[in-house]
Structure formats: structure tokens, C-alpha cells
C-alpha positions in Angstrom: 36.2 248.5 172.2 36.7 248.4 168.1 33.8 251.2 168.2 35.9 253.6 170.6 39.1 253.0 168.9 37.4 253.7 165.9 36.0 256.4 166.8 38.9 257.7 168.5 40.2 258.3 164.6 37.4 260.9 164.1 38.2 263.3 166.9 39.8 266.8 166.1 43.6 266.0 165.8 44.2 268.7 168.7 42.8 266.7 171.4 44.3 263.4 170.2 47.9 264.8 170.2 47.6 266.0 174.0 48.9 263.7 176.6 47.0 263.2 179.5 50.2 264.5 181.2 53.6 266.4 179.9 55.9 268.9 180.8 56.9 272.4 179.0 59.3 271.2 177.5 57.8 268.0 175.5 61.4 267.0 173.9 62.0 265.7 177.1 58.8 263.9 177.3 58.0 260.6 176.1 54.9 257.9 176.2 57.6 255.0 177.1 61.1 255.2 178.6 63.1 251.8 178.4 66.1 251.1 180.8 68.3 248.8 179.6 68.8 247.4 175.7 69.5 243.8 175.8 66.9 241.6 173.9 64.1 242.6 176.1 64.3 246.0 176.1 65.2 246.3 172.5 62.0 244.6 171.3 59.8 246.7 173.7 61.6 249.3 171.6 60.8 248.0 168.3 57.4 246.9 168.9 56.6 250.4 170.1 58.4 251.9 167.3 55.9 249.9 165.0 53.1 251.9 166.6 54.6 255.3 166.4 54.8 255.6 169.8 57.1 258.2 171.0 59.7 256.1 173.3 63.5 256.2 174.0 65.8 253.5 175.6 68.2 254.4 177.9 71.1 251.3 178.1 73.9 251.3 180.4 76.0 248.9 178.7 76.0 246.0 181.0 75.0 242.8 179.9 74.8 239.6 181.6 75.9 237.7 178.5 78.5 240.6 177.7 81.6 238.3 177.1 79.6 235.3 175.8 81.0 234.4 172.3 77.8 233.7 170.7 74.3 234.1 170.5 72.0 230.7 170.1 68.7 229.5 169.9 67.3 232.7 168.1 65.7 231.9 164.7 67.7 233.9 162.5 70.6 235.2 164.4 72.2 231.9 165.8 75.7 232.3 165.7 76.2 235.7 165.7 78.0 237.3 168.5 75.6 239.3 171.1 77.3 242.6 170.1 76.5 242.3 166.7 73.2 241.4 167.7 72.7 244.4 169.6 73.9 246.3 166.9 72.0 245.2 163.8 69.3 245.6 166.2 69.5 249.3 167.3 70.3 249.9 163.3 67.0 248.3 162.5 64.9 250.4 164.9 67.0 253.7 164.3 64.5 253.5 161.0 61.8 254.4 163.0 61.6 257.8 163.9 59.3 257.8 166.7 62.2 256.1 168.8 65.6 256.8 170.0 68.4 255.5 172.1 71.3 256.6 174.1 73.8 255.3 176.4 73.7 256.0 179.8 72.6 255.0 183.3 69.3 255.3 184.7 69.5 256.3 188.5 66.6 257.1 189.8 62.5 256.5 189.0 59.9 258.5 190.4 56.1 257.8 190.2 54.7 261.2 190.1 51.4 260.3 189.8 48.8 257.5 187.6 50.5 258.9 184.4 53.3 259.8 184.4 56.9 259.3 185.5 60.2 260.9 186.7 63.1 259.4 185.4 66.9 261.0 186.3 70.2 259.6 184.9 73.8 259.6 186.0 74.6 262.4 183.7 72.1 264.9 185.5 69.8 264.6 182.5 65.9 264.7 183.3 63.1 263.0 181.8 59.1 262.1 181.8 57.0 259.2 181.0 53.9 258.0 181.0 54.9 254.3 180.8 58.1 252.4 182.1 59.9 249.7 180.9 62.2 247.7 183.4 64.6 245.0 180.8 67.8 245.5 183.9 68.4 242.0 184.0 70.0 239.6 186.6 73.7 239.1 188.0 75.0 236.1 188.6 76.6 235.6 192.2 79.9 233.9 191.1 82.3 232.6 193.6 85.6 233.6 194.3 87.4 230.6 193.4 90.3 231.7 190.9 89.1 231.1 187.5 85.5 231.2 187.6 84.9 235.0 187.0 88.0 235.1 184.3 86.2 231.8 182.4 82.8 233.2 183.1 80.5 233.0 179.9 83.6 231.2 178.1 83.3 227.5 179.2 81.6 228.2 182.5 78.0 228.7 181.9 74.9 228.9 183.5 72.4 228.1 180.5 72.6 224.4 178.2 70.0 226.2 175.8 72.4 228.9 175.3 76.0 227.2 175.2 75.8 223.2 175.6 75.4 222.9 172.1 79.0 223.4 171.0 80.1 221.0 174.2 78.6 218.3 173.1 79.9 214.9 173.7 82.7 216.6 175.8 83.5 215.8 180.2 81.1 218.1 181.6 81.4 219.2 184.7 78.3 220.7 187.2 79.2 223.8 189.6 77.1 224.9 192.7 76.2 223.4 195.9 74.9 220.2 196.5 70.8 221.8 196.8 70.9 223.1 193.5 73.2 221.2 191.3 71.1 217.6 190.5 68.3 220.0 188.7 71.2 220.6 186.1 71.4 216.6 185.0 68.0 217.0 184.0 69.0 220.0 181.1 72.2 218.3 180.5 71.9 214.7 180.1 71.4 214.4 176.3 74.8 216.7 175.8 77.0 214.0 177.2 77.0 210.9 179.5 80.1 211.9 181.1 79.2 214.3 183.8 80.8 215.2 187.7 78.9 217.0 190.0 81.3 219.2 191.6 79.9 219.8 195.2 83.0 221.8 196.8 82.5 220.7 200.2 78.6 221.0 200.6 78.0 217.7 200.4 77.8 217.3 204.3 74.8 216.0 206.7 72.9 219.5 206.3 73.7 219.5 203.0 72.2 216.6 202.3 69.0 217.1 204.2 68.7 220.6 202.0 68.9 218.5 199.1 66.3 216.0 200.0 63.9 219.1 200.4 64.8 220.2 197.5 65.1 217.3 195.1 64.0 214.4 196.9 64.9 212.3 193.9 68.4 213.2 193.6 70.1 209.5 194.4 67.6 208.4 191.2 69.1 211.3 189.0 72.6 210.1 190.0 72.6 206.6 189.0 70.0 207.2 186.2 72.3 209.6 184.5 75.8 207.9 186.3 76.9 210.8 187.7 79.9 210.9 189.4 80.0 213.3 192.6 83.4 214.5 194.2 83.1 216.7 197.3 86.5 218.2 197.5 87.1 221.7 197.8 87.9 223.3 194.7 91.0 226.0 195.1 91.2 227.0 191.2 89.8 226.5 187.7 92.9 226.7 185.2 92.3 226.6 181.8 94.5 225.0 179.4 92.7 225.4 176.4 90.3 228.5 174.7 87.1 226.9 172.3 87.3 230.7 171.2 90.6 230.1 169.4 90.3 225.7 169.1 86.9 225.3 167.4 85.3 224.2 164.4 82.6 226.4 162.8 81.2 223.9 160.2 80.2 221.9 163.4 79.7 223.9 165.8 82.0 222.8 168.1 84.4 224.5 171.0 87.2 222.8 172.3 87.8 224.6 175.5 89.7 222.5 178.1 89.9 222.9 182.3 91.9 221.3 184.8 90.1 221.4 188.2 92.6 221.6 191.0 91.7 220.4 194.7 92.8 221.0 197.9 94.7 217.9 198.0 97.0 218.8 194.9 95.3 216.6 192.7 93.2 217.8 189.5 90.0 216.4 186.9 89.6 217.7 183.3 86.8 219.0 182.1 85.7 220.3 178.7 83.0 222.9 179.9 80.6 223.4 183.2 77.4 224.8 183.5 76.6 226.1 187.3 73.9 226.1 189.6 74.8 229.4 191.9 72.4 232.3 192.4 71.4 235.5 190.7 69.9 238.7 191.7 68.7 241.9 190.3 71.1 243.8 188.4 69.4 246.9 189.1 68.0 248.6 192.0 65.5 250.3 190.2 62.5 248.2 190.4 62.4 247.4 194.2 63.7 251.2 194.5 60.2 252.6 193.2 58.2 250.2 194.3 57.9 247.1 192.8 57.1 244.3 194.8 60.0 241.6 194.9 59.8 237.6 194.3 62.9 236.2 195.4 65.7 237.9 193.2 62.6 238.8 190.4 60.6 241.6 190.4 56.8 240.9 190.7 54.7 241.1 187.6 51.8 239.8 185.4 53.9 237.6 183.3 50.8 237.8 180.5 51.3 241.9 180.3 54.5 242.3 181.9 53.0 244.6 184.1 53.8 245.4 187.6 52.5 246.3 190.8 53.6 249.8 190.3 50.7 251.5 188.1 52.3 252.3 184.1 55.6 250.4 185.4 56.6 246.7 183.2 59.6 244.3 184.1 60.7 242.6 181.0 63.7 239.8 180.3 65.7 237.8 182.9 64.2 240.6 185.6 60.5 239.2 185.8 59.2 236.6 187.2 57.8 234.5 185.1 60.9 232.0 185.4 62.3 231.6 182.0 66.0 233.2 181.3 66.6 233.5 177.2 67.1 235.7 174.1 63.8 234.0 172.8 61.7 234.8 176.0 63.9 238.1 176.5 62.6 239.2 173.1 58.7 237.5 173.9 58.1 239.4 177.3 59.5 242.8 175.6 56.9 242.6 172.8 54.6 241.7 175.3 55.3 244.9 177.4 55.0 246.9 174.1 51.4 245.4 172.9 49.9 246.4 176.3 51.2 249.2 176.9 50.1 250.7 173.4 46.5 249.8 173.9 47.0 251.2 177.8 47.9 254.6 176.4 44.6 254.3 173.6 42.5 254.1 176.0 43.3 256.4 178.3 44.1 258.8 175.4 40.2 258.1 174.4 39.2 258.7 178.4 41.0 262.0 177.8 39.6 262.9 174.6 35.9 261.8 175.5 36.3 264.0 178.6 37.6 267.2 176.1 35.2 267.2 174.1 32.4 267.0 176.6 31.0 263.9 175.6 29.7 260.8 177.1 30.8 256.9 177.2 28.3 254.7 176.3 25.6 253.7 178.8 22.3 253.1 176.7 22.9 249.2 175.2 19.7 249.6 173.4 21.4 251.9 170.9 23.1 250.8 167.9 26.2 251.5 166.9 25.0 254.2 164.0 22.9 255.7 166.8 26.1 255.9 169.1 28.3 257.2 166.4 25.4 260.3 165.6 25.1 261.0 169.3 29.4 261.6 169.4 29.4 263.6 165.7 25.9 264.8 164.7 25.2 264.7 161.3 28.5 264.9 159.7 28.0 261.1 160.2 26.3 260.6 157.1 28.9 262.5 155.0 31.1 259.4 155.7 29.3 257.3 153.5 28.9 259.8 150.5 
């Protein structure tokens, strides 16, 4: 493989700038087209832009964190808020001039064939790829309780990693039906020993038989980490205090504050939750074109990021390789970026073997000097001179 790619270096310049595939007009033609620039698609960017590939990222401006205050856990960055970190981000890569970015939303994806792509947005505009890069996210399924979609992201989370941090040694609460909401104890015991699983009426004889299924060890969980359970139906989630205004930045620390009111006209405080409720795909796209589903992921190989769909790659909180982070977000983009890059090589090389009317290798007994003369004659030798 080092051989080819070296000797791919020594080909006439004309054959290695011709795609495989393009249209007339080649401004609207690209090796990589990314939808959506959160931290997965923006490092499938910038890892591309390291490589000089030609790629552009098309971001619709909806985030799942979008009105979380800060960003945590990534080396570097923690603290900042996620629109600063999208935007010293994008000002970074906007160095690289083999890249570029716009706003806007992707609509429609069309395989044309092995190499190449259709890709259409809202706007009318039109564009081709040879390579795709899904980073469209999740949504969260929130209930309709009042309060939970105002608080959403601002004392009501769905990831410890992310948020528990500034709640530490604060009433926790636990939000979601009785199946899923023990797995939580597990991520949140060490934040505070004060927790309540609310179960909002789940907690019933089917209920509990789910639950067994699911975590057949939940009775150990609740005493282990003495959890207290209350089964009353939840009819609103008032808060009476904002951690974005009450907070202490040396520590680290938000003071947000909930009351938790129940049919019954009684109410529980609680300094934040974190919930166990579903998600699906943001984004049509993937299934839309093809792309083989795995509950509310889309199928890949979570070492590549590659999908079913030939030249397609989900990245971020989309895959389905289970993990839902900035860190991993960023991984599996840069992941995407590496294999695609050596995808287009070779079949740039394919192509450029094929142009020139050449041969791959099939005689083992040669050596490589032999193999290099057989591809460029004498004008081998000048190399070493």
C-alpha cells in the first residue's frame, strides 16, 4: 500500500486532479459534503481540511445541546459555552482553504451511483459528492409535563458526564419510567446520596415486570444507593431558582432549584434531574437514502463510521456505536475523516492506474525497484541522481 501511494506522487498531475466522477460545473462539486456542524461534523471538517481535501459543511443550526450553558469534559474547552465552541471552531478551520461552510438545511440525498452523490437543500441549491458525512444528531422525546421542555438542558438533563458536575452534593431527582430510570443510579451515585426516582405513575404490575427484564437488579440498586421512589403523577416542574444567574464559577457550582408538584397538591424540591426518556434521529436523512436503522441509530462500522450505504458515514450521537458526548462526537468525526481520505486515495490511484494504461501488481517475485521501472521506465534512475 506505501508503494502505491507512493507512487501515486509520480503520476502526471493531470490524471491525479480528475475525479473519478464530477459535474461541469466543479464549484459545486466536492470530495466530502458534511450535514450538520456540531462536534462531530466539525471535526470530520477539520480533519479533512488537514488533508486538503476539498469538503464543505452544510449546518442547519439545530443542536441538541443548543440551550445548554456549558460545555464539559473536553480537554481544553471545559467551560465554555457550546456556541462559543462552535465558533472558535469554524474560525479555526476557515484557515484552511480547501474547506468551507454555510448555513442551511440539507433536504434531500441521492446516491447516484458508487462515487458519487446528490445532495439538494431547502434553498433550491444543488450539490455533488463523492463521500457523505451524516453528524444530524438525536432528539430527545420530552414529555409534555409543564416545565420540562422550558427547563430542558438548564437543570433537566439527560447526561451526568456533561452537567452533574456543577450539581454535586445537591437533591437529585431521576425522570423517566420505571424500565429505564434505575440504569441512571449507576452514573449518578457518586454526585449525591440524596436521590428520588420519579416514576410518574409507571410504577404498576406491568411496569414492574418490564423492569425486571430490563434490570433485574433494580431492588439491589435501590437500597444499595437508598433511593427513594415516589409514583405519583407529576402535573408540573416549577422552578424557583436559575444556576444560570445563582452560581459560583470558582467552584463550579449551579444552584438551580425545583419544586415538583403532584396530583395531590403536594410538592418535593430538587436541585437538578437527569432523565431516562427516549431519543430518535434528528434527521430523516439517513434512513431516507438508505441507511439501515438500529433502533433510533443509524447502522454503521463504529471503527470507520461507515455505513451500509456505499461512500455514506454517520458520525456523533446518530451512530450506533452507543456513546453520546463532545469527546466521542469529536472521535467518530475524525474517524470518518481518516477513512474516508485513504478511501478517496485509493480509488483516485484505481483511476489513475487505469489512465495511464497500466497494470496493478500481480508478479510477487518482483521487487519493488523492478515494479517502480515497469510503471516509469527509465526515468526511474533519474530519481536518485
Amino acid at each position: 500500500m506505501h508503494l502505491f501511494l507512493a507512487l501515486l506522487t509520480l503520476l502526471p498531475i493531470g490524471i491525479l486532479s480528475s475525479p473519478i466522477w464530477g459535474p461541469q460545473d466543479q464549484s459545486q462539486h466536492y470530495d466530502v459534503i458534511i450535514v450538520g456542524g456540531g462536534p462531530s461534523g466539525l471535526s470530520a471538517l477539520s480533519g479533512l481540511a488537514r488533508v486538503r481535501r476539498k469538503a464543505l459543511l452544510i449546518d442547519s443550526g439545530e443542536y441538541r445541546n443548543l440551550l445548554t450553558r456549558h460545555v464539559h469534559d473536553v480537554i481544553g474547552s471545559d467551560g465554555v459555552t457550546p456556541a462559543y465552541f462552535r465558533w472558535k471552531a469554524r474560525q479555526q478551520i476557515s484557515e484552511y482553504p480547501t474547506v468551507s461552510m454555510m448555513n442551511g438545511t440539507v433536504t434531500q440525498i441521492t446516491q447516484l451511483n458508487s462515487s458519487a452523490f446528490s445532495i439538494s437543500d431547502a434553498a433550491g441549491n444543488r450539490y455533488t459528492s463523492r463521500k457523505v458525512v451524516l453528524g444530524t444528531g438525536l432528539r430527545d422525546l420530552l414529555p409534555s409535563t409543564p416545565g420540562i421542555a422550558e427547563n430542558w438542558a438548564r437543570g433537566i438533563y439527560w447526561c451526568p458526564w456533561c452537567d452533574g458536575y456543577e450539581h454535586r452534593d445537591q437533591p437529585l431527582g431521576l425522570l423517566g419510567r420505571i424500565e429505564s430510570i434505575f440504569g441512571l443510579a449507576h452514573e449518578v451515585e457518586t454526585l449525591d446520596t440524596d436521590i428520588i426516582a420519579f416514576t410518574n405513575g409507571s410504577l404498576t404490575s406491568e411496569g414492574l415486570q418490564t423492569l425486571s427484564k430490563a434490570q433485574p437488579d433494580w431492588q439491589s440498586i435501590v437500597k444499595v444507593y437508598n433511593i427513594q421512589v415516589d409514583n405519583r403523577t407529576i402535573t408540573e416542574i416549577e422552578r424557583i431558582q436559575d444556576g444560570g444567574v445563582v452560581n459560583n464559577v470558582t467552584t463550579k457550582t449551579e444552584y438551580d432549584k425545583f419544586l415538583v408538584h403532584f396530583d395531590d397538591g403536594t410538592a418535593v424540591e430538587r436541585g437538578a434531574f437527569f432523565t431516562g426518556w427516549p431519543s430518535v434521529q434528528a434527521s430523516t436523512l439517513g434512513t431516507s437514502m438508505g441507511i439501515a436503522p438500529v433502533g433510533n441509530k443509524l447502522t454503521n462500522n463504529i471503527t470507520t463510521m461507515a455505513t451500509n450505504i456505499q461512500g455514506a458515514y454517520a458520525v456523533g450521537d446518530a451512530n450506533m456505536d452507543g456513546s453520546t458526548n463532545v469527546p466521542h462526537a469529536m472521535w467518530s468525526g475524525k474517524r470518518a475523516a481518516v477513512d474516508i481520505h485513504l478511501a478517496i486515495a485509493s480509488e483516485d490511484l484505481e483511476s489513475a492506474i487505469a489512465a495511464a494504461g497500466l497494470s496493478k501488481r500481480n508478479d510477487n517475485s518482483l521487487s519493488d525497484r523492478d515494479l517502480l521501472l515497469q510503471y516509469i521506465g527509465e526515468d526511474f534512475e533519474k530519481l536518485w541522481k
